[in-house]
N, C-alpha and C positions, 0 to 999 in steps of 0.2 A: 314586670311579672304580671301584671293585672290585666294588660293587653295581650298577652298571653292565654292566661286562663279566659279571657272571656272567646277569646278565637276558639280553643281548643273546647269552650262550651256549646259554642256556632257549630262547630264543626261535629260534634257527639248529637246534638240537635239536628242535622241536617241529615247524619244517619240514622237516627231511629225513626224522621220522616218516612225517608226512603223505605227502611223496613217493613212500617205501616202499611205503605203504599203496596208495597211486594204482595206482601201478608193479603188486603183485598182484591189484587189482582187474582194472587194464586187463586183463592176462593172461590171468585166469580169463575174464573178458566177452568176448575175442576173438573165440573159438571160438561162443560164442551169441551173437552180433551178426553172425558169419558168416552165420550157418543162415537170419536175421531178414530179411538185405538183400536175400536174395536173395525173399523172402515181399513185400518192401516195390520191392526193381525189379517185381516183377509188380502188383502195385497201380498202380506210375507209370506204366509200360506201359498200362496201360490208361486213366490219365488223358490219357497225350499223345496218343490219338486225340480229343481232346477239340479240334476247330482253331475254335471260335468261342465269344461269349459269349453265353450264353444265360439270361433271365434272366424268373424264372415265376413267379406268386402259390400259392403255397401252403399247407396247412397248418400250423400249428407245429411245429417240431421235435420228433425224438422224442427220448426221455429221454437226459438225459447227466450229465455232470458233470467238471470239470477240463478244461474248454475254455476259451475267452475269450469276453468281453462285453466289448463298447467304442463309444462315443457319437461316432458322427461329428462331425468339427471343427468342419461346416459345415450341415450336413441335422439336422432331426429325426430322424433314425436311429441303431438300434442294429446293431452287426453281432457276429455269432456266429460262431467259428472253431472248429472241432476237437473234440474230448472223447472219452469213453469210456464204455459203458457193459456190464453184464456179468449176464446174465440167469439166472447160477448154474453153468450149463455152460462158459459159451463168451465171451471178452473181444472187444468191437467196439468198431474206433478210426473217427476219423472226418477226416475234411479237406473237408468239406463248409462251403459258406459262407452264409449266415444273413442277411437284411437286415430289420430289423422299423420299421414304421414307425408312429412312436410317433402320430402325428396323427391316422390312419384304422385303430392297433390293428388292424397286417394283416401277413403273414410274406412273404416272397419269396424263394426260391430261385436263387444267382448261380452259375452252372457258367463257373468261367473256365480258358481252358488253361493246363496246364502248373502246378499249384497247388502248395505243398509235400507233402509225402509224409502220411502220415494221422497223426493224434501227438492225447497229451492231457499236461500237465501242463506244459504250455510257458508263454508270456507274452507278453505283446501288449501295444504300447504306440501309440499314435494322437498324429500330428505334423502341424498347419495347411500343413503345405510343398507347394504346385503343387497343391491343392483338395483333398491333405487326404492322407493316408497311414499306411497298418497296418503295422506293423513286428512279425513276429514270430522270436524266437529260440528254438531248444531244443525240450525234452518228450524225450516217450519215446512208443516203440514197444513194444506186448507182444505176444504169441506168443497165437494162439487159448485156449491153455491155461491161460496170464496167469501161465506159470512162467517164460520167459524174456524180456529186457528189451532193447530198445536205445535205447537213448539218443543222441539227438541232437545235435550242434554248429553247425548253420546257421541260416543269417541271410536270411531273407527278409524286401520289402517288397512289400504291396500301393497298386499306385496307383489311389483312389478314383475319380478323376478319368475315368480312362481303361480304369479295370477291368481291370487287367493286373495281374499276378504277375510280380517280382522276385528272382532268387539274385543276393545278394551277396557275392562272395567274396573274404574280405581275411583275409589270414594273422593269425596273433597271439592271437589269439579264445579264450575259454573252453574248457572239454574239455568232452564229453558230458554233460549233463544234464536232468536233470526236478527240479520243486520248486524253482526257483531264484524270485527277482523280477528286474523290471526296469520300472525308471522314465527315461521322457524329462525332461531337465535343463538346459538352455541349450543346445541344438543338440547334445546327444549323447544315447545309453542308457547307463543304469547297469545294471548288474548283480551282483547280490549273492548269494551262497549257493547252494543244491540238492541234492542228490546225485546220486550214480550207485550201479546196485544189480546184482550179477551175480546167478546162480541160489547161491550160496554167502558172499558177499561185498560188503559197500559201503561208501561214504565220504561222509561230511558234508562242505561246504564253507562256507569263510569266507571266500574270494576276491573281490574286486572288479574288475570289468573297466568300462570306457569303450571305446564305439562313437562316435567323431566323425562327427556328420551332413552334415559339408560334405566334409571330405577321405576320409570312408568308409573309417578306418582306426581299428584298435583299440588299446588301451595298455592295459596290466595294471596298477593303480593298487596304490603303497606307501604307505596314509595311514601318517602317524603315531601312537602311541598304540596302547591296547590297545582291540580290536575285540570282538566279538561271537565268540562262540564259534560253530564250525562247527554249520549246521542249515538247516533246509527251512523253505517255507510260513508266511515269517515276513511281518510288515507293512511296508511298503515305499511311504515317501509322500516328496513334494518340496514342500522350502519356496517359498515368493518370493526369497530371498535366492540359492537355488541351492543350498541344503544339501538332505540325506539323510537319513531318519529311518528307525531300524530299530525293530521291536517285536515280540518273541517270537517262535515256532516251535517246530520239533519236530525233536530229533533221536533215534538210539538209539548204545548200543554194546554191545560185545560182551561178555557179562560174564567168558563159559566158552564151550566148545563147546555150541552148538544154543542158546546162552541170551544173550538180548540184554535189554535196558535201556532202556526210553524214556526222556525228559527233553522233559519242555513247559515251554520257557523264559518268562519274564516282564519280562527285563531289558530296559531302552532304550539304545538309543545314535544318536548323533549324528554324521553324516557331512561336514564343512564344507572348503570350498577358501577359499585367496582368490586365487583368479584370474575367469578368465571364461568358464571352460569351454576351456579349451584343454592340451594336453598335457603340457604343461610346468607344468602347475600345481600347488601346495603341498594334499595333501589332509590331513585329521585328525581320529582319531576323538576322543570322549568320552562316557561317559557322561550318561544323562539322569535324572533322579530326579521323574518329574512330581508333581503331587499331584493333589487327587481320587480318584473311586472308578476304579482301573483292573480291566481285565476278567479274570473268574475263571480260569484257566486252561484252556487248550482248543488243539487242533488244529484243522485244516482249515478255520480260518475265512476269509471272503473280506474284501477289502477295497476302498476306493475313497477316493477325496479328494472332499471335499464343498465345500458354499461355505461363506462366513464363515471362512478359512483351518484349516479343519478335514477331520482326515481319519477313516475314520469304518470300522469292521470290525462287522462280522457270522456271527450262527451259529457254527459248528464243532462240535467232541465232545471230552466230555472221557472217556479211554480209563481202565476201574480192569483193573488187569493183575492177574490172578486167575494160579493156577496152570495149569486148565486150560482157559482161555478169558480175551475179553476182552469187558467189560461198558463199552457206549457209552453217556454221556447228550449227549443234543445239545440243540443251542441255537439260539434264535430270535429272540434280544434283540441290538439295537446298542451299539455303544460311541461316542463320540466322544472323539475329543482334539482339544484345540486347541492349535494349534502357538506362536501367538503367546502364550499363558499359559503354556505347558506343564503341560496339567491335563486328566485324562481325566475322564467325567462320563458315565452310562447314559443313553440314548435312553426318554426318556419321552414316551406316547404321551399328546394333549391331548381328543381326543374331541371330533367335531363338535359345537362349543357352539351355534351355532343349532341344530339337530335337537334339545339339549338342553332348549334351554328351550318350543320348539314342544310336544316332549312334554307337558311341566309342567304348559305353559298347558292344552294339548287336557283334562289328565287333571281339573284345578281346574272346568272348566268342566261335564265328565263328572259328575263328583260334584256338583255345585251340581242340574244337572237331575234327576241321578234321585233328590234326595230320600231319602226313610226306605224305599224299596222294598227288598222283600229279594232276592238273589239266586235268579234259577230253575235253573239249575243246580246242580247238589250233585254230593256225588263221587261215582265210579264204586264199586260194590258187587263183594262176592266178592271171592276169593284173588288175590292181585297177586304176579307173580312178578316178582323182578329177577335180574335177568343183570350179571355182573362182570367182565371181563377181569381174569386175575392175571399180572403176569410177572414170573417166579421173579430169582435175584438173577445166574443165568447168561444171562436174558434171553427166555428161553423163557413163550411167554403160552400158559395156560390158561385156560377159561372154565368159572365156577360156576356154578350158580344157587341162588335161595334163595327159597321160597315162603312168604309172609305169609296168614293165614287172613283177615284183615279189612284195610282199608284205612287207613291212616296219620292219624290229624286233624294239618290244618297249623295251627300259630300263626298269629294274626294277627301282622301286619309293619303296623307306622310309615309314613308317608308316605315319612318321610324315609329307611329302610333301603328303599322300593320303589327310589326314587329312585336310591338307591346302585346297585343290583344292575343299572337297568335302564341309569346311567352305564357302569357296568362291561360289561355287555351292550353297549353299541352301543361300545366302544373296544375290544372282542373280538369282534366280529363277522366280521373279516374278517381273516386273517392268514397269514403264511407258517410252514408245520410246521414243527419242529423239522428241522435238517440239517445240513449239511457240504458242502464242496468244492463250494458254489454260484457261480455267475456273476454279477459286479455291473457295473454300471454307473449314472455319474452324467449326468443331461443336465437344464439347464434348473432346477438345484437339485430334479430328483424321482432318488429312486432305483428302481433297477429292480434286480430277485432275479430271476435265472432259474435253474431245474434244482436239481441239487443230489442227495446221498443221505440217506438214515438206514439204520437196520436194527432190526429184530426179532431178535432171538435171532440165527438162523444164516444169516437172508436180507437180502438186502438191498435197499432200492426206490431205485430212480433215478427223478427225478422229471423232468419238463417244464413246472412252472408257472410264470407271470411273475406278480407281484406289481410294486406302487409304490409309494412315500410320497413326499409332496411334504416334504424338509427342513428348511424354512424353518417350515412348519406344526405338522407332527409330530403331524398329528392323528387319522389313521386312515389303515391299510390299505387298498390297493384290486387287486383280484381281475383280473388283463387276461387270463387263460390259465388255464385250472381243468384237473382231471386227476385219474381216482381211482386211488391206488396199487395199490389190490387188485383193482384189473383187470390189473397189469402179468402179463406171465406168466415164472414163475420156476421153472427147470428142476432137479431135484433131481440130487443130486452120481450119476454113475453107478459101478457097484460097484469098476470098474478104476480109480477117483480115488479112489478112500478107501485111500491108503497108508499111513495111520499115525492114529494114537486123534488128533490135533488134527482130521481127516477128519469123525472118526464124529459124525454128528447135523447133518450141515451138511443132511440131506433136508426139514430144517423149513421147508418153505417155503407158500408161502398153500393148495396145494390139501389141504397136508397138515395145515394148521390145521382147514380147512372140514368135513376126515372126521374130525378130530378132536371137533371140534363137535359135528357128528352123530352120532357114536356115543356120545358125552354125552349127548345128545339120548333117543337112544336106548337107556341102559343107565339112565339116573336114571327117564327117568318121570316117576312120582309118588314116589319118593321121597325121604323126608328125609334130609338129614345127621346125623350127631348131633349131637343139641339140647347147649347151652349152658348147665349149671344155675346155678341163684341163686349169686352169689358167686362162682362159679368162676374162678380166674386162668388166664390163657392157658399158661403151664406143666403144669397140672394137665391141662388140657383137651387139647392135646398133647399128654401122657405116654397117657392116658386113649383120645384115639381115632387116635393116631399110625398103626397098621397098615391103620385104616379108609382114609385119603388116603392111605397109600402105595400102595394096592389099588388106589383110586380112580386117581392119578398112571401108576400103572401100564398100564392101562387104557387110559388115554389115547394115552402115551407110545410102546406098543408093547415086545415082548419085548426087542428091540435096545438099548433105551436104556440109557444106564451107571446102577446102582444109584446113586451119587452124586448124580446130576442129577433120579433119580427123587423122593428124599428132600429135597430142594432144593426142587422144585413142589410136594411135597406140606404141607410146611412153611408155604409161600406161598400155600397153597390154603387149610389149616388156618388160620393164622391171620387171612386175609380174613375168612372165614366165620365165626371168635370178634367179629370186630372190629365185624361189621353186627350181630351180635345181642347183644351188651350195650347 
């Protein structure tokens, strides 16, 4: 009993923290949620001149990310809600609606009145009820500046049916949020997690709310047992049974003043009722401990429920927090877990096996014809230059080059290593880049990847391409929406936003790659690096021409850049350029 009461005094303790916490966020948020509404009444104003629906083929969307993708109930279609996207200067939200039609691979434009307010990092769940319905909760609103936030608490539905936009307004409801999930469950939404973030201040959440679909009223759900620690951006799937499964996310906390903390969780948990979906019913968490390979740690990955009672995540970044900057690798591999094992297991791609063996055959028959003849082509003569991209370990890419006086002899290759390479080659041929805080949808066992971000160094792209894989298959990638990043155009920070050294260097953006290049271009010529002598170790060779690449970095970098970051590229310059010539 006594280990009892002191838990359940930990636990009464741990929520009247959090409360506190709430309590000076809200506060501090007030005043910058003021300034927002009235930015966000002017936008709706301008949508309620909107009195009919109108609905047009057009282009694909332009680049976003942290919006929604959801597979009508009923149609082959996808439909696109909301997002954000931010070109270096300036944050653009969206509440614009999307309809892509998966059969004729064509985009359409639905302008319906009276939509929800513009928002990205909300959640969208899709319910068969009266020919089909978008239910969306939450997100956030930002400030052109992308320094102030507001956060959301309403509850809209769209009815598919009839193309109409819905406020539903029923007390009880969550508090403001972005980064939360929400799954439909036996005739209700769940909702789990998020936060809220002032210009100063935020809070993680570990709350659970219920939206009943028939009585359209909310309940604040007390599972039993210990939950999931407060966090965002976690994975969020529903059994058959009507349970809840949670997996990973990302939160931070405070450690000191100006100095926060991230944590990319890993843990699973288990959300199970036994009732029927109804109010009154007994909820409770547990622990999951799957087995299998589960996914490496990472933020912003998306997710979706697949078939074969599987639900399935994608991409994200895993962030290394440096002291003065943070270095992103992102990802473009699947995960699957199966719910009825509980076993995660990586998405392995199978390679169209007919094209495979066509190949084979086309190449056996090739060679049978031409006999003992020799090849008329030979290699190309004279000096071969290659070009490298480097990028340093703050993220920053430079380009080398390196001039070879004669041309390279290749080894002959095996049948069987051609084979390999040119396997490898057609199950890579086509694929979605590296990213984060992309839009999935499942329809029909194919998935579909829309948008999404990465970043270089100090820039960052937002993308607009759709990709698919049929699930069931898993045999290759296919391309419905193409888009070159370094066409996007990205604004460099202007002198009044560089308030503080985490500011400085954010100007790296593509045009300042391109004159970077060029004056590379233009300062090397013809000349060489320093060569690489017999035996020399990469430390020697370093200590040896170390002021040469920092000249060089220099150069490149411009007089502004911090000597740290200089030293940084030229390290990373230097040692490429050892590495191609041993």
């Amino acid at each position: 009993m006594g280990k009892k009461g002191k838990r359940d005094k930990k636990g009464k303790g741990a929520e009247k923290t959090a409360a506190k916490m709430e309590k000076k966020v809200s506060r501090r948020a007030k005043k910058e949620e003021e300034d927002l509404e009235a930015l966000i009444a002017e936008f709706q104003s301008l949508d309620a001149k909107k009195n009919q629906v109108i609905e047009s083929s057009c282009p694909p969307p332009s680049p976003r990310l942290n919006g929604s993708l959801s597979a009508h109930p009923e149609k082959d279609e996808l439909i696109l809600f909301g997002g954000e996207y931010f070109n270096g200067q300036k944050t653009y939200l969206y509440n614009d609606l999307y309809v892509y039609n998966i059969r004729k691979n064509s985009w359409s434009k639905v302008e319906i009145p009276n939509p929800p307010p513009r928002r990205c990092a909300h959640q969208a769940a899709v319910v068969p009820t009266a020919g089909g319905q978008l239910w969306v909760f939450g997100g956030e609103f930002a400030s052109p500046n992308g320094e102030q936030f507001y956060h959301y608490k309403d509850l809209w539905v769209l009815h598919l049916a009839t193309k109409t936009w819905e406020q539903i307004k029923a007390s009880g409801g969550p508090s403001g949020r972005s980064g939360h999930r929400m799954v439909a469950c036996k005739r209700q939404l769940i909702i789990f997690g998020g936060f809220h973030e002032s210009a100063r201040d935020y809070i993680y959440y570990n709350d659970v709310y219920a939206f009943n679909l028939d009585a359209f009223t909310w309940n604040k759900l007390t599972p039993l047992g210990i939950g999931p620690a407060p966090r965002s951006g976690c994975q969020m799937a529903t059994t058959s049974e009507g349970s809840v499964i949670i997996y990973g996310g990302y939160s931070k906390q405070r450690i000191k003043k100006d100095v926060d903390k991230g944590t990319l969780h890993t843990d699973m948990f288990l959300l199970k009722t036994e009732g029927a979906g109804k109010e009154e019913d007994k909820w409770a968490w547990s622990r999951l401990n799957p087995s299998g390979v589960k996914p490496t740690p990472r933020s912003g990955f998306s997710v979706a429920l697949g078939p074969n009672n599987r639900s399935l995540l994608f991409g994200g970044v895993h962030d290394e927090e440096e002291e003065e900057s943070i270095e992103g690798d992102f990802f473009n591999d699947i995960y699957f877990y199966d719910i009825g094992k509980n076993r995660w297991f990586p998405g392995q791609l199978k390679g169209p096996k007919s094209e495979k063996r066509k190949r084979r055959r086309g190449r056996q028959a090739e060679a049978e014809g031409a006999g003992d003849e020799e090849m008329e082509k030979q290699p190309p003569q004279g000096p071969v230059e290659i070009v490298k991209e480097v990028v340093a370990e703050d993220g920053t890419v430079m380009t080398i080059k390196q001039v070879i006086s004669g041309p390279a002899e290749e080894k002959e290759r095996s049948e069987s290593e051609e084979e390999e390479e040119e396997d490898g080659a057609l199950g890579q041929q086509v694929e979605p880049c590296p990213r984060s805080n992309a839009m999935l949808a499942v329809k029909h066992g194919v998935l579909y990847v829309y948008g999404g971000m990465f970043e270089v160094g100090d820039r960052q792209f937002t993308l607009s391409d759709l990709y698919s894989i049929d699930l069931h298959k898993m045999e290759e990638w296919k391309v419905l929406v193409e888009m070159d990043p370094k066409a996007q155009e990205w604004l460099e920070e202007s002198e009044s936003d560089e308030e503080d050294d985490d500011m400085e260097g954010a100007e790296g953006g593509e045009e300042e790659e391109e004159s970077s290049e060029e004056e590379s271009e233009d300062e090397e010529g013809e000349e060489q690096h320093p060569s690489v002598q017999p035996d020399e170790k990469h430390a020697d060779y370093l200590s040896r021409t170390e002021q040469y690449w920092i000249k060089l970095a220099r150069s490149n970098m411009g007089p502004d850049a911090k000597e740290k970051k200089v030293v940084k590229v030229a390290h990373a310059m230097a040692k490429t350029f050892y590495e191609d010539s041993v």
